[in-house]
Structures are given as structure tokens and as C-alpha cells.
Residue, then its C-alpha position, 0 to 999 in steps of 0.5 A: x506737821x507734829x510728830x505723833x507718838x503713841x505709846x501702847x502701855x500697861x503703864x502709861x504713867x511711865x510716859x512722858x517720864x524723861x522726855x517731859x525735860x530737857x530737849x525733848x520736854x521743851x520740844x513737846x511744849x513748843x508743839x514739835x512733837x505730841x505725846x498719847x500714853x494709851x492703857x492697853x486694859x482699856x480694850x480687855x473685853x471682860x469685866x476684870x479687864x484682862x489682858x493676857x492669858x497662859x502660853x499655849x502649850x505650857x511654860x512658865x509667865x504670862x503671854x499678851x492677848x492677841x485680839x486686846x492688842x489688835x483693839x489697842x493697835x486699831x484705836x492708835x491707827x485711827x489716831x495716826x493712820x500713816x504711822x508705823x506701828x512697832x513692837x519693842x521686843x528683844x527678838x526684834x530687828x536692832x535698831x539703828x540709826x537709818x531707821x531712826x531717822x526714816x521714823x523722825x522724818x515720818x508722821x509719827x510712831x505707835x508704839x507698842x510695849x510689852x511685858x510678861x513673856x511678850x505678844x501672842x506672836x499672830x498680832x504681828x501679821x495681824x496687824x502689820x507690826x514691825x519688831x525692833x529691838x534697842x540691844x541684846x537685854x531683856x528689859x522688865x517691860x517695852x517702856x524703857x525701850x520705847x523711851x529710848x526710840x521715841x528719844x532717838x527720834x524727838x531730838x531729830x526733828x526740825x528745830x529741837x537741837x541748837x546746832x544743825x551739824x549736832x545731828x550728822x556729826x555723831x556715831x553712826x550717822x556715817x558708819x563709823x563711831x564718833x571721834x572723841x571730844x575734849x574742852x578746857x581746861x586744857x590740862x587736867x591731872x597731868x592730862x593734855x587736849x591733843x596738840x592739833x585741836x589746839x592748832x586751829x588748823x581745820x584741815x588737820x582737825x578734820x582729818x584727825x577726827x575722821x582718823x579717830x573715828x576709824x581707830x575707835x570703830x575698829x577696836x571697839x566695835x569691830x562689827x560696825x568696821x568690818x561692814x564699813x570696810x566691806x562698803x569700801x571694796x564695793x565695786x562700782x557695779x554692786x559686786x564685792x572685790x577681794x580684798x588685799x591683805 
């Protein structure tokens, strides 16, 4: 089964833009994936091919027509009907790795991006589409968060990355952030590879690396530890314990 994005965009020559090297260009070109960048003003009903109109009550910008958007979203579903249609919008869900990888194991994505003041908000559950957000920015336009997202997912997919552990043994994948990496040489302006990953003792190599992951978590995303932590005081039946301090 090939993995099916579809991008709905007012800028389709954005795509594929850096998924075409790299990994995720040889991918593409190996059939792992495909790829159709869909104009969105194809679907505008008048001669001007307009897509967005002034916002209901007033205020400043442009907002994305509903009924051109549910015509662009119809015409992706028919190409891909089992895919999951998502919104790239910073009032969106954040995205995580969980769901990335529920995304790479599926058909495909269609995704759509916006730009202006964002979507008519009644396309949502007109059309059943899932708003994700990649940070707390707004970006000019959906595109570069959709590059972002369809990354996320290409480099997951069976056969795209040289080693099978390059996918689980990242940040996120169990929680907690990476522990740090080091290569030679093995002194490098007065600085030092720490001693144990020269040792080739694979024990302590392993429990270092999941040390580090621990200490970085905490000091530099202490909201990724504070919800690892509160999975470690789960009780076997589902109720939380107090924790000691």
C-alpha cells in the first residue's frame, strides 16, 4: 500500500518543495509515498475563481470560503476515501508523535492549508476535519506546517530509513526527549566524548542514555516530565497515587 498525500493549497508549487531530496524524495521516487498538490481556486464557482470573502461581523483579513473548501475536500476524499482530512491551524490540537505514527500507518492524508484569517469555522464539521497545530506560531500560510506533517510521517514509512531502531530510539517516541549524541573526534576544542560511551560496555551505555534523556526532559521540557512522571505514580487499576516528595 503507497502512502497518499494530498495537499489542498493556494500554492501548489510549494510542494513537493523539500520532500523532493533527501529521504523523502527518494522515497517518492521508489513509490513509497505519492504526492498531489491540489489548487484549491479550481473549485471557486465564479469566473474570478474566488476563494474567501470578509469575515462575518467584521474585522480585518480575509476568511476561506466554506462551500469552495467542502468542493476541494470532496474531490481529495474521492481520490483517497479512507484518508483523514486535517486542517493545518495554530487553533488545532498539537501535534505529536502518537499521532504521526497513527497517520504513517494509515492510507495516506489530505491535508489542508490555509491562509488569510483561516477557514470559515462550519467546514469542520461539515466535513469532518481534524484541526492540528505544529507549535504555538503563526505561520503566513498552512504550507510550511503541512511540509512539516507530511515529513513526519514519509520517514516512518516501511523502508525509508537505513536502520529500523532510527525510528523508536528519538524524542518522543517513549516520552521522554533524546539523550544527547557525540562522534569523533574524540576531543574537540579541549572538549571530551564522555568516558562511558567510549568503554563499550553496552549496559552502562544504556542506562547513561536513558539517564540523560531523564535529566534533559526535566530541565528542558519540564511539561513532557511532569505527564512521564504522572504515568510512573499510575496504579495498576487506573487510579493515580500520591506522590512522596
Amino acid at each position: 500500500m503507497t502512502f497518499r498525500a494530498t495537499v489542498l493549497t493556494l500554492y501548489p508549487e510549494m510542494f513537493p518543495g523539500p520532500l523532493g531530496v533527501s529521504l523523502a524524495g527518494r522515497a517518492r521516487e521508489d513509490g513509497k509515498w505519492a504526492l498531489d498538490a491540489v489548487q484549491i481556486r479550481d473549485f471557486a464557482a465564479d469566473k474570478h475563481r474566488t476563494v474567501d470573502d470578509t469575515p462575518a461581523g467584521g474585522g480585518a483579513g480575509m476568511v476561506l470560503r466554506a462551500d469552495v473548501l467542502a468542493s476541494a475536500i470532496d474531490h481529495a476524499r474521492r481520490l483517497n476515501p479512507e484518508a483523514p482530512v486535517i486542517a493545518m491551524t495554530p487553533r488545532g490540537k498539537p501535534l505529536t508523535q502518537a499521532r504521526v505514527r497513527e497517520l504513517a500507518a494509515g492510507p495516506g492524508v489530505i491535508v489542508l492549508c490555509g491562509r488569510f484569517e483561516g477557514f470559515d469555522e462550519r467546514i469542520f464539521e461539515g466535513r469532518q476535519v481534524e484541526e492540528v497545530s505544529v507549535g504555538d506560531i503563526v505561520l503566513s500560510g498552512g504550507e510550511p506546517a503541512a511540509l512539516m506533517l507530511l515529513d513526519a510521517c514519509i520517514r516512518l514509512l516501511p523502508g525509508v530509513m537505513g536502520a529500523a531502531s532510527s525510528g523508536t530510539e528519538e524524542s518522543f517516541e517513549n516520552g521522554l526527549l533524546e539523550y544527547p549524541h557525540y562522534t569523533r573526534p574524540a576531543e574537540w576544542e579541549g572538549r571530551t566524548i564522555p568516558e562511558v560511551l567510549r568503554s563499550g560496555d553496552h549496559a552502562k551505555i544504556a542506562a547513561w542514555r536513558k539517564s540523560q534523556s531523564e535529566i534533559d526532559t526535566r530541565l528542558r521540557r519540564p511539561d513532557l516530565w511532569e505527564r512521564q512522571e504522572g504515568a510512573r505514580v499510575q496504579s495498576a487499576s487506573g487510579a493515580r497515587r500520591e506522590k512522596k516528595d
